[in-house]
C-alpha positions in Angstrom: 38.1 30.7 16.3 41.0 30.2 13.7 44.1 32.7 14.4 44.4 35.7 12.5 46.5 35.7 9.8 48.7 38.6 9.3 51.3 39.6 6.9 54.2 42.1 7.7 55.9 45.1 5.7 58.7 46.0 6.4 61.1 44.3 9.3 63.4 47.5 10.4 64.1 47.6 14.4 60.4 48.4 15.2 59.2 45.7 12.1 61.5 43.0 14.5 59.3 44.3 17.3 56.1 43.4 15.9 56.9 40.7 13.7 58.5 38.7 16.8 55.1 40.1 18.9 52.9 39.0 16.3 54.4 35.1 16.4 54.6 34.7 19.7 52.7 36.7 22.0 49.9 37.8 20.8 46.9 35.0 21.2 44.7 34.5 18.2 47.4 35.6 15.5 49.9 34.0 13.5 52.4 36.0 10.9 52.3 34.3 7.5 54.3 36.5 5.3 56.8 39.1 5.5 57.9 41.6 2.8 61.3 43.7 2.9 63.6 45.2 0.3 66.7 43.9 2.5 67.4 39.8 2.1 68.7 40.2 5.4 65.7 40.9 7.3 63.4 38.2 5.0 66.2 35.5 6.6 65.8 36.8 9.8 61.8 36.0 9.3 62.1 32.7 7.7 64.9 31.3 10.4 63.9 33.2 13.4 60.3 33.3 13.3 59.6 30.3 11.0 57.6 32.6 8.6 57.3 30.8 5.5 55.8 33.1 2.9 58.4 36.3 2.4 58.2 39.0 -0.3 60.7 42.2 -1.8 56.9 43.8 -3.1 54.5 44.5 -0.6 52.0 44.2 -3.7 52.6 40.4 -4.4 52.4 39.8 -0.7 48.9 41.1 -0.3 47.5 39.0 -3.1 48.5 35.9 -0.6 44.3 34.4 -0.3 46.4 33.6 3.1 46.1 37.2 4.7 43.3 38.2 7.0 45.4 41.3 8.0 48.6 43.4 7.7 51.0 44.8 9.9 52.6 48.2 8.0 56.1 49.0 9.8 57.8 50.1 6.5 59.0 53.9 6.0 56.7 56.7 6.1 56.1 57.7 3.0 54.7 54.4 2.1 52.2 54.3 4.7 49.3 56.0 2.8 49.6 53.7 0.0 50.1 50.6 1.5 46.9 51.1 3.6 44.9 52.1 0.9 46.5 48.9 -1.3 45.3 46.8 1.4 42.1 47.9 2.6 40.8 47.8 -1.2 42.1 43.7 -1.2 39.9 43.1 2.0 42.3 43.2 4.3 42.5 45.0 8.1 44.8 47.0 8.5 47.2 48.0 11.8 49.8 50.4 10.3 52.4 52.6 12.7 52.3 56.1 12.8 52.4 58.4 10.7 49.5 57.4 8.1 51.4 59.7 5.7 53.6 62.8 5.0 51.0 65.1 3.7 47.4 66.0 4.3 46.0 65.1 1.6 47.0 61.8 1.2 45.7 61.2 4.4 42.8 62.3 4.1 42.4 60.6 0.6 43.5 57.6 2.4 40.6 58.1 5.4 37.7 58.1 2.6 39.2 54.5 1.3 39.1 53.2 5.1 35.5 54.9 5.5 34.2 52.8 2.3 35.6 49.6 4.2 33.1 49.7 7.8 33.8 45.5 7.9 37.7 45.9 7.7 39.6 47.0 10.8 42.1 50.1 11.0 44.0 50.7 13.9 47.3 53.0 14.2 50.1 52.5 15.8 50.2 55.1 19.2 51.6 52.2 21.7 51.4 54.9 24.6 47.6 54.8 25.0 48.6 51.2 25.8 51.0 51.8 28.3 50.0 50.9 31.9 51.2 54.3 33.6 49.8 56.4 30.9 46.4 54.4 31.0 46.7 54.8 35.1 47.4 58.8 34.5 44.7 58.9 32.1 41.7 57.4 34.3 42.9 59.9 37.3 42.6 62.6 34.6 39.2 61.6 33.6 38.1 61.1 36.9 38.9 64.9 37.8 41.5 64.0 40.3 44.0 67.2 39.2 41.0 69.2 37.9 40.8 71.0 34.6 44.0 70.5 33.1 46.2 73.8 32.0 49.3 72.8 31.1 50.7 69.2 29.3 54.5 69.2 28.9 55.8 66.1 26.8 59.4 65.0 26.5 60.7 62.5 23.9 63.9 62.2 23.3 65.7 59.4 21.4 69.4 57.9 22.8 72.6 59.7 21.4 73.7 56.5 20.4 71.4 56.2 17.4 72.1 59.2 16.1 74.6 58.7 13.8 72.5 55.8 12.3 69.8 57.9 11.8 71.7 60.6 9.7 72.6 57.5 7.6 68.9 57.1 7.2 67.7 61.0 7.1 70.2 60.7 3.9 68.2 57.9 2.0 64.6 58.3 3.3 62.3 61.3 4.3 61.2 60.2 7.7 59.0 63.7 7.8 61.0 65.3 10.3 61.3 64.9 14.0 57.7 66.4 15.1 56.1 64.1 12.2 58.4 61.6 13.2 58.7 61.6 16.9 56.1 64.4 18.6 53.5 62.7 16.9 53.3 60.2 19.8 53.3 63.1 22.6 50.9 65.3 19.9 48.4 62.5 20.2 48.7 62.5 24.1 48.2 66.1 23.9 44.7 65.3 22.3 43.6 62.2 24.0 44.3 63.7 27.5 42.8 66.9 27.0 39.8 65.4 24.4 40.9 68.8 23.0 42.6 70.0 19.5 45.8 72.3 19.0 44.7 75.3 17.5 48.0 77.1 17.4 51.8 76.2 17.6 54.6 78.1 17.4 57.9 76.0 17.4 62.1 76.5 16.7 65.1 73.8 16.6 68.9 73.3 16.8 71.2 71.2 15.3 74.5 71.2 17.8 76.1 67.7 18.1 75.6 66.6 14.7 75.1 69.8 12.2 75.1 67.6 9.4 71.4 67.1 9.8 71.2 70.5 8.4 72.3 69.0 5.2 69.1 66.5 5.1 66.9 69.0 6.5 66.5 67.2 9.4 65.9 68.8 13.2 68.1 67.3 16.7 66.4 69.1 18.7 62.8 71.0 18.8 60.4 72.6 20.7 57.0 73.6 20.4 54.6 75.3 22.1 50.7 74.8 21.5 47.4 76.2 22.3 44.3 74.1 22.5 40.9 74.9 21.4 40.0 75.8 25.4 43.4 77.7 26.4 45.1 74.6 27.5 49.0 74.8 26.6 51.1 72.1 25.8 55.1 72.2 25.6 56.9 69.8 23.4 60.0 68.7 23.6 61.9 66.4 20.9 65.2 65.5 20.0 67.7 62.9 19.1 70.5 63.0 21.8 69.9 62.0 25.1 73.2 61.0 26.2 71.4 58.8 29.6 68.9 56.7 27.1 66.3 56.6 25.7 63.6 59.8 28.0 60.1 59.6 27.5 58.7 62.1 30.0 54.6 63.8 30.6 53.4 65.8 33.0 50.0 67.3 33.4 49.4 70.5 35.5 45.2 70.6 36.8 44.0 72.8 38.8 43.7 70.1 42.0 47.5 68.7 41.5 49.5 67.1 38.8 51.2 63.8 37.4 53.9 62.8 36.0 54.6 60.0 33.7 58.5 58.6 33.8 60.2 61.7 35.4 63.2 59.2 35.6 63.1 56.8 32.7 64.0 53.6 34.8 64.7 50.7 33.5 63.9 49.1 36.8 63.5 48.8 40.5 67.3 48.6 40.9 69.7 51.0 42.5 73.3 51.0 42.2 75.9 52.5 44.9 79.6 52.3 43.1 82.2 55.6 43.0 79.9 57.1 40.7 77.4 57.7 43.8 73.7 56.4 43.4 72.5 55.5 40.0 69.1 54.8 38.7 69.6 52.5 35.1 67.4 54.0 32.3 66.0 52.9 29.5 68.2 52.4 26.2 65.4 52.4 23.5 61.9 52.1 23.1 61.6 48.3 22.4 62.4 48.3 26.0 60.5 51.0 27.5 57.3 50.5 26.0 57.7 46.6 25.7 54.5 46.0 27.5 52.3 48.8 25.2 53.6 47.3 21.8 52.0 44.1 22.7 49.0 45.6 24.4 48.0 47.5 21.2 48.5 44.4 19.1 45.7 42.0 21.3 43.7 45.1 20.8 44.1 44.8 16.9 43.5 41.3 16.5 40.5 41.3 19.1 39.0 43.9 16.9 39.2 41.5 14.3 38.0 38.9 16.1 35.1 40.6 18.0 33.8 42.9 14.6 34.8 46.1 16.5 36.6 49.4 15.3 39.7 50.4 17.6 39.7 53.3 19.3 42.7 54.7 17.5 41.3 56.1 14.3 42.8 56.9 11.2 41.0 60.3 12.6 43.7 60.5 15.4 46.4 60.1 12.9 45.0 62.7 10.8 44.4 65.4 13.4 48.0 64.7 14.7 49.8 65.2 11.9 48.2 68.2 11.0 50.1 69.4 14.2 52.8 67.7 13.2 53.2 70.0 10.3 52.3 72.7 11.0 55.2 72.4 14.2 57.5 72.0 11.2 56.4 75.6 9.2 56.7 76.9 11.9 60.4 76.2 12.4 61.0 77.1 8.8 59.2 80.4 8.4 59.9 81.6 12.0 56.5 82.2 12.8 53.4 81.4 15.1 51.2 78.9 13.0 47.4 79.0 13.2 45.8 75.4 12.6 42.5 74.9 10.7 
């Protein structure tokens, strides 16, 4: 079977991710063209990864007869379109998370994938892909902690990006940190529990850089959610975690419970030095979840390959950032949010 040929938008840290994933380690795909606003990044494409086709319009590059897919990594308030652009040229479609900003673009955007049965949609929740999360979620199924009654979810990006991202929060609506960053441990919520958040009620701090107040941006947030069967769920998100980069779940059954990365470690190595016994963690999620972004990209392209639908729907993104947002009214009218 000929490689799939996919084309690239947008080639920002997790674009460099994918892009270098698609052309060299994921069997069965090639990446043909790139598209990016920044000259620097369509350099690092042709010299790095040898791509040979690059584009400043994402509209020029998906009239390349080339393309059998595209990879969508650009910011989030293009994602909507860009699927929708694509799926009406033929094309299948793996775009990251969120699928858009609103509801109603989502859903305008789920009726255009709907009309395309032949074309392949996946979205971009690595997790599901991750081998401890897969592990945690068999044991679940299996009934080995019982009937779960409380999910707590941490995810917290390094410190060290921080100020980079205020740089960005000033030039491009990312759609706040639950849209932006809980969506990954919303959709956990849901796939572990097969259940939907029904209510949320959530707050937020900016300490160690108020200036996000300025871009209406959060640091730091919590929410607290109620599923369809009583099941609660406890979010935590944020922006400075001064040890790296701490991804953390835990499920609470009735027989026992698990948790996923209570240390974010790096590795199996120790270190004994004056500063006592230290455990290196993980800086970023590149690193972390190296393993899950390639994972979710075989899936992709054997989708293609084998005329299958993934199991990541444009559904799931849907249904997650409906929490999403509603997490965010919450914090801005102080009040417990019902979701429909």
């Amino acid at each position: 079977m000929e490689n799939i040929r996919i084309g690239i938008v947008g080639l920002g840290r997790l674009g460099k991710v994918h892009a270098f994933n698609i052309s060299q380690n994921i069997p069965g795909a090639c990446l043909v063209a790139a598209c990016s606003l920044d000259k620097r990044e369509l350099e690092y494409a042709r010299n790095q990864l040898h791509v040979e086709e690059t584009y400043s319009q994402y509209e020029e590059m998906i009239e390349n007869s080339n393309l059998d897919a595209v990879c969508i990594v650009s910011p989030s308030g293009f994602h909507a379109e860009q699927i929708q652009l694509a799926m009406k040229k033929g094309l299948h479609v793996f775009s990251e998370k969120p699928m858009g900003l609103n509801i109603k673009e989502i859903e305008n955007t789920i009726k255009i994938i709907d009309q395309c049965p032949n074309q392949v949609f996946q979205l971009g929740f690595m997790r599901r892909y991750d081998d401890s999360y897969k592990y945690a979620k068999k044991l679940v199924d299996n009934g080995e902690i019982g009937e779960l009654t409380v999910i707590r979810c941490y995810g917290i990006d390094p410190s060290s990006g921080l100020e980079s991202f205020l740089k960005f929060a000033k030039a491009s609506n990312s759609g706040g940190l639950f849209s932006d960053m809980s969506i990954h441990d919303i959709d956990l919520v849901r796939w572990f529990s097969g259940k939907e958040v029904n209510r949320v009620w959530a707050m937020g701090k900016n300490a160690a850089y108020p200036e996000l107040d300025q871009v209406n941006e959060l640091e730091t947030g919590v929410a607290l959610m109620q599923l369809e069967d009583k099941t609660m769920a406890i979010l935590v998100a944020g922006r400075n975690a001064i040890h790296g980069y701490h991804v953390e779940t835990e499920l609470i059954g009735t027989k026992g419970m698990l948790r996923i990365a209570q240390v974010p470690e790096k590795n199996l190595v120790t270190i004994f030095n004056e500063h006592g016994m230290v455990r290196p963690t993980s800086q970023n999620f590149p690193e972390r979840f190296r393993e899950a972004f390639i994972c979710e990209l075989k899936e992709f392209v054997e989708c293609i390959q084998k005329n299958r639908q993934s199991e990541v729907t444009a559904y799931d993104g849907l249904q997650a950032t409906k929490v999403a947002i509603a997490c965010q009214r919450s914090v801005d009218t102080n009040q417990i949010i019902d979701i429909k």
